[in-house]
C-alpha positions as CSV (number, residue, x, y, z in Angstrom):
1,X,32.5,-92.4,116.5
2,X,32.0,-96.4,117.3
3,X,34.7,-98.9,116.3
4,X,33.0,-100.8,113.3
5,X,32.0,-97.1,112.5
6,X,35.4,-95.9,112.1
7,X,37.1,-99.0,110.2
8,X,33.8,-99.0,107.7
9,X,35.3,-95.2,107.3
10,X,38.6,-96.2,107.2
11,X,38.2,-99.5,104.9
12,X,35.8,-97.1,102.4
13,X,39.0,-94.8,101.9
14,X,41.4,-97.5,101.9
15,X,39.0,-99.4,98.9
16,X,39.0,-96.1,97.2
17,X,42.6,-95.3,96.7
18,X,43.0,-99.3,96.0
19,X,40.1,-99.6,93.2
20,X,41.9,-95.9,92.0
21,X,45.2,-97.3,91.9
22,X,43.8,-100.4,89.9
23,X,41.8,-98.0,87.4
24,X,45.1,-96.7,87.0
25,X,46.8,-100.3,86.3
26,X,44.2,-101.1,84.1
27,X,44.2,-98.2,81.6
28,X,48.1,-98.9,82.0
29,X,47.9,-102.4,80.6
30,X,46.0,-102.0,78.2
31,X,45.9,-105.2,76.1
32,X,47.7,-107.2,78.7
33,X,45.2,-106.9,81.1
34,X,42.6,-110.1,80.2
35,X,41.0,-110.2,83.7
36,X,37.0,-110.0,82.7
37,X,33.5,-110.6,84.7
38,X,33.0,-114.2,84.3
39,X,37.4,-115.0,84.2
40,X,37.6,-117.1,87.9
41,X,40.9,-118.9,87.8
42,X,41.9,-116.8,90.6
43,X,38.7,-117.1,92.0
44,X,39.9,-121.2,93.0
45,X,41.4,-122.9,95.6
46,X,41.7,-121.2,99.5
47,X,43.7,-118.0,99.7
48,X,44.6,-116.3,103.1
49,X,43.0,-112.6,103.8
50,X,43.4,-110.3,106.5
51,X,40.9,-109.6,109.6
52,X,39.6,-106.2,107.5
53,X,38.9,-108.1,104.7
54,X,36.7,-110.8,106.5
55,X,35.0,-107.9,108.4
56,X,34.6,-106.3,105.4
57,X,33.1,-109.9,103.4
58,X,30.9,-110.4,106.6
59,X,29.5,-106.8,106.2
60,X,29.0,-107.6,102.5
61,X,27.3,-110.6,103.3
62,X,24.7,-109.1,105.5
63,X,23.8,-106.3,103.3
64,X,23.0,-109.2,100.8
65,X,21.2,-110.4,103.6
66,X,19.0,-107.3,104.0
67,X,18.4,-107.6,100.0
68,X,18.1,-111.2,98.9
69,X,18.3,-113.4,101.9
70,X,18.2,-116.6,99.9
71,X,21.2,-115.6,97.7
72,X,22.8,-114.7,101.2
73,X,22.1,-118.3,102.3
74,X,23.4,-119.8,99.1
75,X,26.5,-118.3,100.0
76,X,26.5,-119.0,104.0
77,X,25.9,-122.9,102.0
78,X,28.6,-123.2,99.9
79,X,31.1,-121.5,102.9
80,X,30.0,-124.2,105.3
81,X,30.1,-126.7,102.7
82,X,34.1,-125.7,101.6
83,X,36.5,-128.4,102.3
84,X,40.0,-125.3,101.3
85,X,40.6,-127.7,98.5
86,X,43.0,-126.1,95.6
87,X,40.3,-126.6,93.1
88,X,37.3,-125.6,94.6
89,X,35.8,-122.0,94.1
90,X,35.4,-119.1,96.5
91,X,32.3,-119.1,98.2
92,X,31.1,-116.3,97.1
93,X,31.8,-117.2,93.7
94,X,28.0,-117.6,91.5
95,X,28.5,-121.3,90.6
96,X,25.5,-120.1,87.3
97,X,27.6,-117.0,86.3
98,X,31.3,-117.3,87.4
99,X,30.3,-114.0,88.9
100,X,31.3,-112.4,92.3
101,X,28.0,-112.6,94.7
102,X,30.0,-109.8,97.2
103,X,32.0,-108.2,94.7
104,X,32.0,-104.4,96.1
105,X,33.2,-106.2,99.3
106,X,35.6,-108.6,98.1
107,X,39.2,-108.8,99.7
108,X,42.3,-106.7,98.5
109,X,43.9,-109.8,97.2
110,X,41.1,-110.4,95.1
111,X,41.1,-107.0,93.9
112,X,44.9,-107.2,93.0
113,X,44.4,-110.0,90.9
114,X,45.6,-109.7,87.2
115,X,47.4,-106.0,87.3
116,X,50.8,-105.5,88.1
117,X,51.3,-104.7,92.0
118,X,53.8,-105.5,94.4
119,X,53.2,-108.2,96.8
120,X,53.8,-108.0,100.3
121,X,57.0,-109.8,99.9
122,X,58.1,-106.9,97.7
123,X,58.5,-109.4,94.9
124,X,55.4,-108.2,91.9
125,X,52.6,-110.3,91.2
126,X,50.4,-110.5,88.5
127,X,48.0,-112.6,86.6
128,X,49.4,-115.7,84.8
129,X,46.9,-115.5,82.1
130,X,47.8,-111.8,81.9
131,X,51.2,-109.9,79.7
132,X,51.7,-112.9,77.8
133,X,54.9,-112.1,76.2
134,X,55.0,-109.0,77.5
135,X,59.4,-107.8,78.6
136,X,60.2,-107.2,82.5
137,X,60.3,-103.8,81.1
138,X,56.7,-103.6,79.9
139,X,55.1,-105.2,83.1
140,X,56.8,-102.7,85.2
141,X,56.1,-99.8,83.4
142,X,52.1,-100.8,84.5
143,X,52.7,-101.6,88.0
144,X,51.0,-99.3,90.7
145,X,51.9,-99.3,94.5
146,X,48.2,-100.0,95.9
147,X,48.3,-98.4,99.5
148,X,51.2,-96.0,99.3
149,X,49.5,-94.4,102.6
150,X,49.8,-97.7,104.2
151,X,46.1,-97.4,105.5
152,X,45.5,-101.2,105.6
153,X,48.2,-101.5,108.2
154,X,46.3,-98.4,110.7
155,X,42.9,-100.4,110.3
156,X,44.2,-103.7,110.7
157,X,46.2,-102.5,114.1
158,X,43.3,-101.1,115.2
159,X,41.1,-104.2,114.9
160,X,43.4,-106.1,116.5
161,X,43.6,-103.8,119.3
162,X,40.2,-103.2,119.6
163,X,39.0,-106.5,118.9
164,X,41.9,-109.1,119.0
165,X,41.6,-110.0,115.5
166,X,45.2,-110.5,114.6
167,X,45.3,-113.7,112.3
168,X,44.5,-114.4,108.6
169,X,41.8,-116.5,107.4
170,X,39.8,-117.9,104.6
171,X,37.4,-116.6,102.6
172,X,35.1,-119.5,103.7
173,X,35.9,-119.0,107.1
174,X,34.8,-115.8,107.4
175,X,31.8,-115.9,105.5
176,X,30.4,-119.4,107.2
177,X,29.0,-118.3,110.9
């Protein structure tokens, strides 16, 4: 099996147990949870993500390509166009509908936004819009570990031995060539 072959495998079952553990967040939270299509306050500013995630947003990208080339350039657009200001939207982000142009390829982090998950810091993250007056208690009674196979960490060692990518990026970054 060919490199990209193997960590498309590899980042398919990785984006399964993720979007599985978030299902499982979400009917955890219940009320608390307020992220909905069209909510983008997380969707602002540049954010770092990891070489899967920008092979992952470039694959997106060209399967959007494939489909609706002048959405794709939209996007290629407003990635060359970023300036990483803290109020400026993702690229990918639908400046008509607030809406996610590469959404079944967005990054982890952007997944993670809103439930309650442990950062990589080990300290736990979650939405500031989100368990408004919710205890301690009740946000950790909804928290989920998101990778408990630690399968990011196997696919991003083997891109960066198989390719070099090692470093973090932006979301324009990776989506501008």
């Amino acid at each position: 099996m060919q490199l990209s072959q193997r960590i498309d495998s590899g980042d398919q079952a990785l984006l399964l147990a993720v979007d599985a553990a978030l299902a499982e967040a979400a009917r955890r939270s219940g009320p608390w949870l307020v992220c909905r299509p069209g909510c983008t306050p997380c969707c602002m500013g540049p954010f770092p993500i990891t070489p899967l995630d920008a092979h992952r947003l470039r694959r997106g990208l060209a399967e959007l390509a494939a489909r609706d080339p002048q959405r794709a350039a939209r996007i290629r657009q407003r990635a060359a166009a970023a300036r990483n200001e803290d109020d400026e939207p993702c690229p990918a982000l639908a400046p008509e509908s607030g809406l996610c142009e590469l959404y079944a390829a967005r990054p982890i982090i952007c997944r993670t936004f809103g439930p309650s998950v442990r950062c990589g810091s080990g300290g736990l993250g979650i939405c500031e819009l989100c368990f408004q007056g919710a205890s301690d208690a009740e946000i950790a009674a909804c928290e989920v570990d998101i990778d408990p196979d630690d399968l990011e960490s196997a696919l991003l060692k083997e891109l960066e031995q198989t390719t070099g990518a090692r470093d973090d990026t932006l979301v324009a970054s990776a989506l501008a060539g």
